[in-house]
C-alpha positions, -999 to +999 in steps of 0.1 A: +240-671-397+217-650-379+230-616-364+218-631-334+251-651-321+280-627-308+303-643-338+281-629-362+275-598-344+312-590-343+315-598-379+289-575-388+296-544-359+333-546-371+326-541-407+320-506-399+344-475-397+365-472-364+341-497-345+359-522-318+342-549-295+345-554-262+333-576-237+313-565-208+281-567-193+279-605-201+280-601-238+300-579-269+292-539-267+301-523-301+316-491-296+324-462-321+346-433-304+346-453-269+307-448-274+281-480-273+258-479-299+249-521-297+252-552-278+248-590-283+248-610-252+268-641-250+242-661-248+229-653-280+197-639-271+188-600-272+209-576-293+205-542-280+208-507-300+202-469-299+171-457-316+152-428-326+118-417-306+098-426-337+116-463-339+110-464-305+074-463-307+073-487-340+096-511-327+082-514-291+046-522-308+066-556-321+066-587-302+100-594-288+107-559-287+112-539-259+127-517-242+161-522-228+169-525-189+195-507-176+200-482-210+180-448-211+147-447-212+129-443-246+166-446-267+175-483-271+159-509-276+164-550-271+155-572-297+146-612-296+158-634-320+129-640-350+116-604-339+134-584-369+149-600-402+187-596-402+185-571-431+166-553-407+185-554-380+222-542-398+199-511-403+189-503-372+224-512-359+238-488-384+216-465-378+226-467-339+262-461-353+253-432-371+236-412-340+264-422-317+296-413-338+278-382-351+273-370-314+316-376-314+339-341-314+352-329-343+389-338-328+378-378-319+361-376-356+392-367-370+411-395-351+389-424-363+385-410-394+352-405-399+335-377-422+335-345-407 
């Protein structure tokens, strides 16, 4: 089932440490820490994540990438459906994670338990 449908995406987003889903925006925001680091809309459309500067520029070259309204500019992209393989896509979610929980305090770290 493709990452693609907000069921899926909330399978997958809440296999990972400390991560909880809530719905806003129209859609399921993954959050690590309070912190969004993804989104799947509820239509089942665009999943949106955090990304490097050099992702950016890879990912942005892709058809049905772009990047994402109403995020910062240059850090998150949003992703069609058919424009990354799934595989692809749990790692650039994870990576989102990653950026945004390591950015966390050492006290909220701590909380969630997540490696100091």
């Amino acid at each position: 089932m493709s990452l693609h449908t907000p069921k899926s995406f909330d399978r997958y987003v809440l296999s990972l440490k400390a991560v909880e889903v809530s719905l806003q925006w129209g859609g399921h925001a993954a959050k690590v820490g309070g912190k969004v680091f993804a989104f799947c809309g509820d239509d089942g459309g665009h999943i949106v994540f955090k990304v490097t500067e050099t992702s950016f520029e890879g990912l942005t070259a892709i058809e049905g990438i772009a990047q994402a309204p109403y995020f910062a500019k240059r850090a998150w992209v949003t992703v069609g459906p058919g424009a990354l393989s799934d595989a692809d896509l749990k790692a650039y979610i994870e990576q989102s994670y990653r950026m945004i929980a390591g950015k966390l305090t050492r006290k909220i770290k701590a909380e969630l338990g997540l490696a100091l």
